[in-house]
C-alpha positions in Angstrom: 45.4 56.0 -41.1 42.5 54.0 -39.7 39.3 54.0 -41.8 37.0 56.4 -40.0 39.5 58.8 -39.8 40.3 58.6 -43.7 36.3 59.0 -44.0 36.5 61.8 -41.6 38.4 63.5 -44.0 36.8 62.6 -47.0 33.6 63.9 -46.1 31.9 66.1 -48.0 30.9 68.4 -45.2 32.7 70.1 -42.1 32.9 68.5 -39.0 35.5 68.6 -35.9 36.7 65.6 -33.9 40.1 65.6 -31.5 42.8 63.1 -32.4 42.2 60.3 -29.6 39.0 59.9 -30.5 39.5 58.0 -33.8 41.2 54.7 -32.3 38.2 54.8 -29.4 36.1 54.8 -31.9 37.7 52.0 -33.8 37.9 50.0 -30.4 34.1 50.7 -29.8 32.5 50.3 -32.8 34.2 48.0 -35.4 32.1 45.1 -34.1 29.2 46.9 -35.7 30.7 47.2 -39.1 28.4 46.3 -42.1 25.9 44.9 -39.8 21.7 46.3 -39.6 21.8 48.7 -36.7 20.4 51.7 -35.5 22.7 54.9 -35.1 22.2 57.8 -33.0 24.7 61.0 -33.8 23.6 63.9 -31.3 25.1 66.9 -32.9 24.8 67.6 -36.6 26.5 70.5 -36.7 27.5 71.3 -40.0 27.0 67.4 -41.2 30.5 66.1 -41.7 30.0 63.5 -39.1 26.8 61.8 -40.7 28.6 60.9 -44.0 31.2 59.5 -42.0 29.3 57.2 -39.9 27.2 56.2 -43.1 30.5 55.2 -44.6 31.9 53.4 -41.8 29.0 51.3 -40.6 27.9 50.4 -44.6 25.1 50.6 -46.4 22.7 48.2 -43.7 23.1 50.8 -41.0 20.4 53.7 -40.4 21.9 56.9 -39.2 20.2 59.6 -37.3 21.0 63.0 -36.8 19.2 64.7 -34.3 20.2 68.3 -33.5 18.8 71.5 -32.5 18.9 73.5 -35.5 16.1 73.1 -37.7 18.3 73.8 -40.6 19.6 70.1 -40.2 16.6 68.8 -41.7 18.2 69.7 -45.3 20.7 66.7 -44.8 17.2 64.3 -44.6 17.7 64.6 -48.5 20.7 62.4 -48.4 18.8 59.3 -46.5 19.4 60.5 -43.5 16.8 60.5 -40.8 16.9 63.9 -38.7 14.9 65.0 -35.8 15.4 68.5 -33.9 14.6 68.8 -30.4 16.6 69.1 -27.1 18.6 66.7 -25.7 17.9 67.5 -22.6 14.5 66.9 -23.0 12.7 63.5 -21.5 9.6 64.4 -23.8 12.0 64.7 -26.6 13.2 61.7 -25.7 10.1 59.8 -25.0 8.7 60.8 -28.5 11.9 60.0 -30.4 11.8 56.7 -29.2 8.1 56.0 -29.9 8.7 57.2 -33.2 11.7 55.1 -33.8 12.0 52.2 -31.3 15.5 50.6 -29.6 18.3 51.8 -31.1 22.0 50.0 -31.5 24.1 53.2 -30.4 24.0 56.8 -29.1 26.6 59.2 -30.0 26.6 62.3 -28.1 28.7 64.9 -29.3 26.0 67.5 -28.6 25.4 70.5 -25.6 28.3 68.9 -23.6 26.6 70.5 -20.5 26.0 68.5 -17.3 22.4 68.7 -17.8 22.7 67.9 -21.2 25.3 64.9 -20.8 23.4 63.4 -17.6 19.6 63.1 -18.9 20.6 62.0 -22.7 22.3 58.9 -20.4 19.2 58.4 -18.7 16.7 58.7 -20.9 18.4 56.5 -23.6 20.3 53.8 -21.3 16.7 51.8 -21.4 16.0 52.5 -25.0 19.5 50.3 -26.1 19.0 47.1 -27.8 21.1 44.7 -25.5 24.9 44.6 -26.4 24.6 48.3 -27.4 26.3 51.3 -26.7 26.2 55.1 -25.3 29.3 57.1 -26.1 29.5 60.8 -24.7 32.0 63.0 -26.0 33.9 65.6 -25.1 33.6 65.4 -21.2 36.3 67.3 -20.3 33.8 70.1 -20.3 33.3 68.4 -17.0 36.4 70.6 -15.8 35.7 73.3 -17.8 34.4 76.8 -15.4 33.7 79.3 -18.2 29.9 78.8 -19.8 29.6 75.5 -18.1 30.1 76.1 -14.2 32.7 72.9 -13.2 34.1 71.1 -11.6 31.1 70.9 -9.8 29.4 68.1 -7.5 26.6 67.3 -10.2 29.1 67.5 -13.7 28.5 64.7 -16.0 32.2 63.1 -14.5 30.8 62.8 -10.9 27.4 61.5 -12.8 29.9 58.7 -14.0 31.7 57.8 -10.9 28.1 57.8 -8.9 27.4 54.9 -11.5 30.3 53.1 -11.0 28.8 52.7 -7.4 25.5 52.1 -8.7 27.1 49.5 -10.5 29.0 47.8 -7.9 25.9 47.8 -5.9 24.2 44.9 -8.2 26.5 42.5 -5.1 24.2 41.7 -2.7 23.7 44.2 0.8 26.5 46.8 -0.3 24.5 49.3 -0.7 21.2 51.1 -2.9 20.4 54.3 -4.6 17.1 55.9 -5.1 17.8 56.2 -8.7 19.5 53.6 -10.4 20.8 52.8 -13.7 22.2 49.2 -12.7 19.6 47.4 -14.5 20.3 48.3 -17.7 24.0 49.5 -17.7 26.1 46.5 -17.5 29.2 48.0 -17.4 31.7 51.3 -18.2 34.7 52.5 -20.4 36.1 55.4 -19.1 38.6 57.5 -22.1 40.2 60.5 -21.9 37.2 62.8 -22.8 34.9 60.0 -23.7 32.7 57.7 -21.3 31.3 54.3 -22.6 28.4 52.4 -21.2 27.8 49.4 -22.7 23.8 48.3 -21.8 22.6 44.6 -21.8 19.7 44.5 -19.6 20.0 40.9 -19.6 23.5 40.5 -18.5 22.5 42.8 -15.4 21.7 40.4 -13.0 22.1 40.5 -8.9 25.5 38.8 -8.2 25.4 35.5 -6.0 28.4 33.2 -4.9 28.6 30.1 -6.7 30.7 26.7 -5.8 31.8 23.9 -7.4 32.3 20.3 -6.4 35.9 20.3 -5.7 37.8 18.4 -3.0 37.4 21.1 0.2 41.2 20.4 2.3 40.1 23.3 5.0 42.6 25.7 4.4 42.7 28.7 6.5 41.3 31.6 3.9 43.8 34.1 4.1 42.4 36.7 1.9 42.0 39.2 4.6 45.1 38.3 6.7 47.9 38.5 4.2 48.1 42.3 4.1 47.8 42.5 7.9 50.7 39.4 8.6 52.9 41.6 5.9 52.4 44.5 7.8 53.4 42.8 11.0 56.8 41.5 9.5 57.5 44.7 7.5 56.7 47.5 10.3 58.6 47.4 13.5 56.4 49.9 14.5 53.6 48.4 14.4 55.1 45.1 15.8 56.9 47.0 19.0 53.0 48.6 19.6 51.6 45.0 18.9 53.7 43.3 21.7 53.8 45.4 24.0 50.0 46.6 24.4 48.8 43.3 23.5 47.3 42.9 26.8 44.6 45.6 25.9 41.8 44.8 23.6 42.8 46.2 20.5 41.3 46.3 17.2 44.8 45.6 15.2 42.7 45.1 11.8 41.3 48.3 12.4 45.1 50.0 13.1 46.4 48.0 10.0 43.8 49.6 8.2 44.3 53.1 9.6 48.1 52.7 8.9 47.3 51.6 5.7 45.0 54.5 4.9 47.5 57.0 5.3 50.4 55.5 3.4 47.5 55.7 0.5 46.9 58.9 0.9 49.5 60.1 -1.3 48.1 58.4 -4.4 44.4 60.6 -3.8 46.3 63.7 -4.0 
């Protein structure tokens, strides 16, 4: 049994977790073990999951509830620090953070709505001390239509896969979004019910080619024209079409790729 799951257990107060989460949680945040950090738990609930984090991060971490219940203050008498509001909230947000500065890691096991999920991402991503971490929890509600309305085009999981664009757009002329996390989200975990972004502002830099000083021979770069040449030597059909219209001005790339396409198609479905 790992060691958060034994404290999950041995906590003094109810809480609910699902079995896969406990070795995510080990992957994501052993690093922070016994060390002076800030941590976030969205979703007091009944308080089980406070003692466990304060007995799996040790004595130099500060652990904060927040929750919308006011009757989660009572646990303040344990050490812990516990502010009600709503998550979805960017004045909640904005006054949290005044009040208690960058923190280390956000746990969100909250609402699990879209609106819930998507705005606690945005309004904490820049309030990470770099190397830090937002977990959300529990995004299967993402698929879920009863109470919370998905799949949908704006559920927390589409939210996440807009991001892994918005990420990939840090390369230079592929593309730009109006609103952008890419500054401050460096990169993503994706587990089953559970997303990871991991912020270092720093490490969020616009990508540019680099070379060194090596011996240059001025070999052909094949990197685009190995698929094609297999193609070619693989497909007779494509090779009859190839000879025998090759008098017209083709685009062959263009039917590798459309021939391509549709053998991929299957793996979409």
């Amino acid at each position: 049994m790992t060691d958060i799951k034994n404290f999950f257990y041995k906590s003094e107060y109810y809480s609910v977790k699902f079995e896969n989460y406990f070795p995510v949680y080990e992957k994501l945040f052993s690093r922070f073990r016994n060390k002076k950090i800030v941590f976030v738990d969205i979703g007091v609930f009944s308080g089980g999951s406070l003692f466990m984090w304060k007995e799996y991060f040790g004595e130099k971490a500060k652990i904060i509830g927040v929750d919308l219940n006011p009757r989660a203050k009572k646990f303040e008498k344990y050490g812990f620090d516990i502010f009600i509001g709503d998550q979805s909230s960017e004045n909640f947000w904005k006054d949290f953070f005044t009040k208690v500065g960058p923190v280390d890691i956000v746990l969100d096991d909250g609402g699990h709505t879209n609106f819930q999920q998507i705005n606690t991402v945005i309004a904490c991503s820049r309030n990470i001390n770099d190397d830090g971490l937002i977990v959300i929890e529990d995004t299967w509600h993402s698929y879920i239509k009863k109470k919370y309305y998905n799949p949908s085009k704006y559920s927390f999981i589409n939210f996440c896969k807009k991001l892994i664009d918005d990420n990939n757009f840090r390369y230079p002329n592929i593309g730009k979004f109006k609103f952008s996390l890419n500054n401050c989200i460096f990169s993503i975990e994706f587990f089953e019910s559970m997303v990871a972004f991991n912020i270092n502002q720093k490490m969020c830099l616009t990508n540019k080619v680099v070379q060194n000083n090596g011996k240059n021979i001025n070999a052909e770069d094949m990197t685009h024209q190995i698929s094609n040449q297999n193609i070619y030597n693989t497909d007779s059909l494509l090779v009859r079409i190839k000879n025998k219209f090759k008098f017209l001005k083709m685009n062959f790339t263009y039917l590798v790729f459309l021939i391509n396409q549709k053998k991929l198609k299957k793996f979409f479905k």
